[in-house]
C-alpha positions in Angstrom: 6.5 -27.2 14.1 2.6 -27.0 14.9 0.8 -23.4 15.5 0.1 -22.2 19.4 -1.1 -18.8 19.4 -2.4 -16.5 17.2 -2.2 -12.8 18.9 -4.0 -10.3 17.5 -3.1 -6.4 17.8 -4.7 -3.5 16.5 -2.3 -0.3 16.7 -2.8 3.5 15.9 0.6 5.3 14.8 0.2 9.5 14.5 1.4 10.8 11.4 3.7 14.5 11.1 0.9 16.5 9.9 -2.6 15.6 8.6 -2.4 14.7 5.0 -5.4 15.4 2.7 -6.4 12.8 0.2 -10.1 12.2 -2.2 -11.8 10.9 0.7 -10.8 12.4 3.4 -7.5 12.9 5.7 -5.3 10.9 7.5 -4.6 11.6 11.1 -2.9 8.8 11.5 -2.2 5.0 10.3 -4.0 2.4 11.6 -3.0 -1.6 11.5 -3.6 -4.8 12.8 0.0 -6.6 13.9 -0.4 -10.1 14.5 1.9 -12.7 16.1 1.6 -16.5 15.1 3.0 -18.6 18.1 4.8 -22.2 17.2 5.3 -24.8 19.6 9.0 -24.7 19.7 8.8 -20.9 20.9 9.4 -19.3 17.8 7.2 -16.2 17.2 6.5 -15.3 13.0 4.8 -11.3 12.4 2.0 -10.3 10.2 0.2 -7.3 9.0 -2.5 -6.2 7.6 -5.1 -3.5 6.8 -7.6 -1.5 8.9 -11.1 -1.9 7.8 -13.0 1.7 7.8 -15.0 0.9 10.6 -11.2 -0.2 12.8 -13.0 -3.4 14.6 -13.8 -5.6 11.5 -10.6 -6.7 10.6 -9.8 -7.1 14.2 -12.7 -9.5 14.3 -12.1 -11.4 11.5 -8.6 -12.4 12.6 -9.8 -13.1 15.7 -12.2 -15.7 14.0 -9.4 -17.3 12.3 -7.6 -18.1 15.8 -9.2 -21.9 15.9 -8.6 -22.2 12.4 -4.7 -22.3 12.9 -4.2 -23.7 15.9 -2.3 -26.6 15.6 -1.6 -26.0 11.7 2.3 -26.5 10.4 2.8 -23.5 9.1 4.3 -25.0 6.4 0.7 -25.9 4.8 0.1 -22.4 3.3 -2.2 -23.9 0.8 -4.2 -25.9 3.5 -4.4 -22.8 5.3 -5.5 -20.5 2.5 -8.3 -23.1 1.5 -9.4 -22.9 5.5 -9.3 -19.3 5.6 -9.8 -17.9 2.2 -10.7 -20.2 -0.7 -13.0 -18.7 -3.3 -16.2 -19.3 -2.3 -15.6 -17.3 0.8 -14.2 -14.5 -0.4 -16.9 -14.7 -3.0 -19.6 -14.4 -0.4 -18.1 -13.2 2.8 -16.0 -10.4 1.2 -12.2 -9.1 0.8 -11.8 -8.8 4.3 -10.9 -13.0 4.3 -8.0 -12.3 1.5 -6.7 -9.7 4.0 -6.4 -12.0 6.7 -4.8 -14.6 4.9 -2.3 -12.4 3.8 -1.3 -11.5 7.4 -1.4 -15.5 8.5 1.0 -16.5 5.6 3.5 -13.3 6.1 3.6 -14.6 9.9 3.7 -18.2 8.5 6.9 -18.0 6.0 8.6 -15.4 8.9 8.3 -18.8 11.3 9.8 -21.1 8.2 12.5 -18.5 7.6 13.4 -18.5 11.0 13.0 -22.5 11.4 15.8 -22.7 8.4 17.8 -19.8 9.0 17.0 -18.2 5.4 15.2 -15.0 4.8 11.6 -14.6 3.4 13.1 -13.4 0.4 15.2 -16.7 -0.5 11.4 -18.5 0.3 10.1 -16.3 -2.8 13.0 -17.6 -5.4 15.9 -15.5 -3.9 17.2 -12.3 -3.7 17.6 -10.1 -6.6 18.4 -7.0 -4.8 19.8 -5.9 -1.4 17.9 -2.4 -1.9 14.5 -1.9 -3.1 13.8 1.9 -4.5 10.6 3.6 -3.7 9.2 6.2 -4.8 8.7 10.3 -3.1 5.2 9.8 -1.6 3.5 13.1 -1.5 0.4 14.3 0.0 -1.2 17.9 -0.1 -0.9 18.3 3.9 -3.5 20.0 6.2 -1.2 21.4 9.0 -4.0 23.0 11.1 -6.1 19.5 11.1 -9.4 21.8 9.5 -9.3 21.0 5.7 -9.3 24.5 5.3 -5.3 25.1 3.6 -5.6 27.6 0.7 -4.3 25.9 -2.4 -1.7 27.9 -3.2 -0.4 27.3 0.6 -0.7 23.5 0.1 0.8 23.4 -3.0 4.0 25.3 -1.9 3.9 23.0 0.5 3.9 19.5 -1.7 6.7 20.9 -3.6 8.7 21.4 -0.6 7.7 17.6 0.2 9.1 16.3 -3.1 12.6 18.2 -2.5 12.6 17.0 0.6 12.5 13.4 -0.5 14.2 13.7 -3.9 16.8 15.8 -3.0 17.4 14.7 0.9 16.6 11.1 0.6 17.3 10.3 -2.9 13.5 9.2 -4.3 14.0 8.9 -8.1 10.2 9.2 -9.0 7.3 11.1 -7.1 3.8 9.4 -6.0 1.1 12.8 -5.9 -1.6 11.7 -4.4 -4.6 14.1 -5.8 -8.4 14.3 -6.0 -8.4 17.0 -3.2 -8.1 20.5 -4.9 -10.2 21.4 -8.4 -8.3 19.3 -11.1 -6.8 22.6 -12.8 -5.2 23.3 -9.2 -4.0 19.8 -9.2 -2.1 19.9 -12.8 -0.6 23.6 -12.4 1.0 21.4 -9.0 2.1 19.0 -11.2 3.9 21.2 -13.7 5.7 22.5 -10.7 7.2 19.6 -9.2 8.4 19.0 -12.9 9.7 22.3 -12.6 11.5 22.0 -9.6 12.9 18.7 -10.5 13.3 18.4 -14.0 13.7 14.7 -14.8 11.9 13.1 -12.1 9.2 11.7 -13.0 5.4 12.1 -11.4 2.4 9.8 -10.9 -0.9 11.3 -10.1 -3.6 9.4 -8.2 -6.7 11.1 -7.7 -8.5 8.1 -6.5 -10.9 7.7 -9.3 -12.3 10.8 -8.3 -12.7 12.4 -11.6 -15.3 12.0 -14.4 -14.3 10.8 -17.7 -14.3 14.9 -19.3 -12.3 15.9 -16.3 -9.7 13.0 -16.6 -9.5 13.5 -20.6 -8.9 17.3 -20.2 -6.1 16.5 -17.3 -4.3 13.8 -19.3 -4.0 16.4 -22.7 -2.7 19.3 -20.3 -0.2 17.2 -18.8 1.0 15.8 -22.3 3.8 17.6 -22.4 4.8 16.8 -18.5 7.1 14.5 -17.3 4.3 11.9 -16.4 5.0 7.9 -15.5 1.2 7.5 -15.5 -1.8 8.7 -14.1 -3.2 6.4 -11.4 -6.9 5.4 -11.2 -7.9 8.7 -12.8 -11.5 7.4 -13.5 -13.7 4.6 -12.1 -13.6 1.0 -13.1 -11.9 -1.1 -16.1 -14.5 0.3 -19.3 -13.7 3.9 -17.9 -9.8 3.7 -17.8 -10.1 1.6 -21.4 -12.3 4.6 -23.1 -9.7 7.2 -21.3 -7.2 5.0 -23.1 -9.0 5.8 -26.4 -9.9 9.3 -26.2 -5.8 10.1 -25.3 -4.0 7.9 -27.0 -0.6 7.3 -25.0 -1.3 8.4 -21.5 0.3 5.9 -19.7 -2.4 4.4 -16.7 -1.7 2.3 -13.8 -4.4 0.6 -11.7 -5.0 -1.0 -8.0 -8.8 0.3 -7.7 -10.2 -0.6 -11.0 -7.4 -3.6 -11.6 -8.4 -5.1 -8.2 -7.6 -8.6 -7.9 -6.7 -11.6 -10.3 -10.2 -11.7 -11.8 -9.5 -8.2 -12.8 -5.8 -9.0 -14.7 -7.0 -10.6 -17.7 -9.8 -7.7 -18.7 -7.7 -4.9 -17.9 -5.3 -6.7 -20.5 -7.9 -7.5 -22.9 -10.1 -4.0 -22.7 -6.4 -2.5 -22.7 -7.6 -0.7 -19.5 -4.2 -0.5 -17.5 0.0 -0.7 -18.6 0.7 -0.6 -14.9 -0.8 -3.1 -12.3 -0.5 -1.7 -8.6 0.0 -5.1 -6.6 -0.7 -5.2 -3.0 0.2 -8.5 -1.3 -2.9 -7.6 1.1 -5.3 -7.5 -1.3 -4.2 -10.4 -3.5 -3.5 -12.8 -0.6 0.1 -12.8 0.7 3.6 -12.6 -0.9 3.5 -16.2 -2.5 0.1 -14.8 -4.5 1.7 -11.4 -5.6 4.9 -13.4 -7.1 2.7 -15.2 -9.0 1.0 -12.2 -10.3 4.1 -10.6 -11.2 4.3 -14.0 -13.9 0.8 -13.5 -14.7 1.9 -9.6 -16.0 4.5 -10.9 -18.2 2.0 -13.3 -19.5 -0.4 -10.2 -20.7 2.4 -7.6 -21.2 1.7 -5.5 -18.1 3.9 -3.4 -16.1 3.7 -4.4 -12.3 4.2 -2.0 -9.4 3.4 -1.8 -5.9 0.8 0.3 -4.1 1.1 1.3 -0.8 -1.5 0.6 2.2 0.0 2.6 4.8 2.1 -0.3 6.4 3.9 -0.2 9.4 7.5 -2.2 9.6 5.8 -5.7 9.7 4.0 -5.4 6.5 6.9 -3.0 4.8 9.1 -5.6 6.0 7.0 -8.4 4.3 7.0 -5.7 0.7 10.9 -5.2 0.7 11.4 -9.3 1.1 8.6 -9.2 -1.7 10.0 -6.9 -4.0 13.9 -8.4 -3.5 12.7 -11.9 -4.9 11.1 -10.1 -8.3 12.8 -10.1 -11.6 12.4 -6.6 -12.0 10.7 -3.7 -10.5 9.3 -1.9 -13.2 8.3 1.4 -11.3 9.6 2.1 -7.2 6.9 0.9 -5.4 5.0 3.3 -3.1 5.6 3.9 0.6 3.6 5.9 3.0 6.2 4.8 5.5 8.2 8.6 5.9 5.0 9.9 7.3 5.1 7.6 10.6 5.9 9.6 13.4 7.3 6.2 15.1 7.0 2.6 14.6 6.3 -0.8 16.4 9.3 -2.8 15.6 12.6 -2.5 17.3 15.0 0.2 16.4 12.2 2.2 15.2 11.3 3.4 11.1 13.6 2.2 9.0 16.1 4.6 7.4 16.0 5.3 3.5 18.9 4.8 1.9 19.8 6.2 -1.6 15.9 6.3 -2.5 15.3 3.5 -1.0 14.6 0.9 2.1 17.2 -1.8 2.4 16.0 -5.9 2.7 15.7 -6.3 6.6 18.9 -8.8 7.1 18.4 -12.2 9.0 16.2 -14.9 9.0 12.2 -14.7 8.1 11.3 -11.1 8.2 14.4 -9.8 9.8 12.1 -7.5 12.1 10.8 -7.9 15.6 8.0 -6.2 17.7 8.9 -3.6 20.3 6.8 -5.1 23.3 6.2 -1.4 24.8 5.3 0.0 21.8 2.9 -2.2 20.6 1.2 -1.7 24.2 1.4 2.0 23.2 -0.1 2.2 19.6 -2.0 -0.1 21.2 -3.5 2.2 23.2 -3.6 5.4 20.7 -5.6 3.1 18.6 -7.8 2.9 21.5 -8.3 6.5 21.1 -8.6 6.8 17.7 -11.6 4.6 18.0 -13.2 6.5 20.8 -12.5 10.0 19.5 -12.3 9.7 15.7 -10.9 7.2 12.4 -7.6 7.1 11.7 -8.6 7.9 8.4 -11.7 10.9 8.8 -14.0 11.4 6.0 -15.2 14.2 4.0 -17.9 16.7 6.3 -19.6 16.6 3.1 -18.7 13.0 1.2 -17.4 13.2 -2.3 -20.1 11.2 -3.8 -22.4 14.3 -2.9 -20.3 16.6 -4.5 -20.2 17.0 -8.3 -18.2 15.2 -10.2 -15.0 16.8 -11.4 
């Protein structure tokens, strides 16, 4: 089996209501889907992230068309050393791990299918049929103007996490903060643990906050229901002093703890308990199993952050997270946001609190021809009208620092 094609789609996919977030808001979820062609006609999906600027990513797997062609897809390693081997990603940027990641997602969905086994049985077998994730909430922005009084938005969060606890079964809640003054921001923590006592909360502010601010958050939420508090501050000797100053707070990383090279110092500054894997960032599904083994080595907690994926790449996390020996903490999912999706038979369901293992070989999903050519198109759109993700008017690094 030799490599044909590579196709490469970017797609747009409108969200229910804006959704407000340290940077910005989200509109709507961008992508890039991307079909690997073999010479025997068998067709194997990746994903991967947008870039800020939409076209980069686009680009670069573009570039990595003649680097394929004619590959067995087999050759992962010969593949990563083409695409992204050290050096590159040392001097070209991220953007090269990225790509990979979406090449060898498409790669092991052509050897599932080739052997008739899932992905999951390609990553040391299944461990679970189900794989729990957690009650993703955002404070929402239903007029699309940034302007929702707190105390609107916050009724409206709670009503979120209800919605997913109580509806779809979540058994832990993902807050995603850094949007409203930090005081707003733990009064909406303490009601969610109100509303639903035993559940408990992570909040991410996106290392929005200075060290003061994230020290006077972590003591007022002491007495809270929290798993951890996500990324509070900026960087590895920032979470580590944090660490000091409130002994106990439980913190979980996947902007300061980064990549591989960031494991070992977060272990060693005692900087993180929870590492936020994202088989994006760290290169593909075969990379991220590895760094599950490289957590036990150093006594970390793994979890799984969530990049907005569509069914391809949330495909690709379930298969992931089946073939781990345990899943510490639910991993993340923005996926109950998606208006639609590009695969056939649409979003998949939740189920108990959870996303069931796509059945069948590779992947077990398959692209929806038409709507592909539709998101297609709306990503189009996005890009002549405005991001998929829109900034700040005024950019948080010009504000102060909370």
């Amino acid at each position: 089996m030799r490599i044909d094609d590579l196709i490469v789609t970017p797609v747009a996919i409108p969200l229910e209501t804006p959704l407000l977030h340290a940077w910005g808001r989200h509109l709507g979820f961008g992508r890039v889907i991307i079909q690997v062609v073999a010479d025997n006609g068998l067709i194997g999906l990746g994903e991967t992230t947008l870039t800020p600027n939409g076209r980069q990513m686009e680009e670069v797997l573009k570039s990595c068309r003649p680097l394929v062609l004619g590959e067995d897809p087999f050759s992962l390693e010969k593949l990563r050393w083409k695409i992204a081997n050290p050096f590159y990603v040392r001097m070209f940027g991220p953007n090269l791990i990225n790509a990979y990641a979406a090449i060898e997602f498409a790669c092991l969905d052509l050897q599932g299918q080739a052997i008739g086994r899932p992905v999951c049985d390609l990553l040391g077998g299944r461990m679970r049929d189900r794989v729990p994730v957690s009650a993703y909430i955002f404070y929402e922005d239903p007029e699309g103007n940034g302007q929702t009084p707190w105390e609107e938005a916050d009724r409206r969060i709670v009503e979120q996490a209800v919605a997913l606890v109580e509806g779809k079964g979540c058994r832990a809640i993902k807050f995603k903060g850094g949007v409203y003054p930090p005081d707003c921001e733990v009064e909406t923590v303490r009601h969610l643990c109100e509303r639903l006592p035993g559940v408990p909360v992570r909040l991410d502010p996106n290392s929005s906050w200075a060290l003061t601010t994230a020290v006077r958050v972590a003591r007022a939420l002491a007495d809270c229901n929290l798993e951890y508090l996500e990324d509070p501050v900026w960087g590895l000797q920032g979470m580590a002093k944090l660490k000091r100053l409130v002994p106990g707070v439980p913190l979980a990383s996947n902007m300061a703890c980064f990549g591989y090279e960031d494991v070992a110092p977060a272990a060693l500054l005692d900087s993180v308990d929870v590492v936020l894997a994202d088989p994006h960032w760290y290169g593909g599904l075969q990379a991220t199993k590895a760094l599950a083994r490289l957590c036990e080595t150093f006594g970390l907690d793994m979890g799984m952050h969530s990049g907005t994926e569509f069914g391809v790449s949330m495909a690709a996390v379930l298969h992931l997270a089946a073939a781990l020996p345990s899943v510490h903490h639910a991993p993340d999912a923005h996926y109950h946001y998606l208006r639609d999706d590009a695969i056939v038979g649409g979003p998949m369901p939740y189920v108990e609190g959870g996303l069931a293992v796509p059945e069948g070989p590779g992947l077990g999903v398959r692209l929806d021809p038409e709507k592909l050519a539709q998101y297609n198109r709306v990503y189009e759109w996005y890009q002549s009208s405005t991001l998929t993700s829109q900034p700040r008017e005024e950019p948080i690094y010009t504000k102060a620092r909370w």
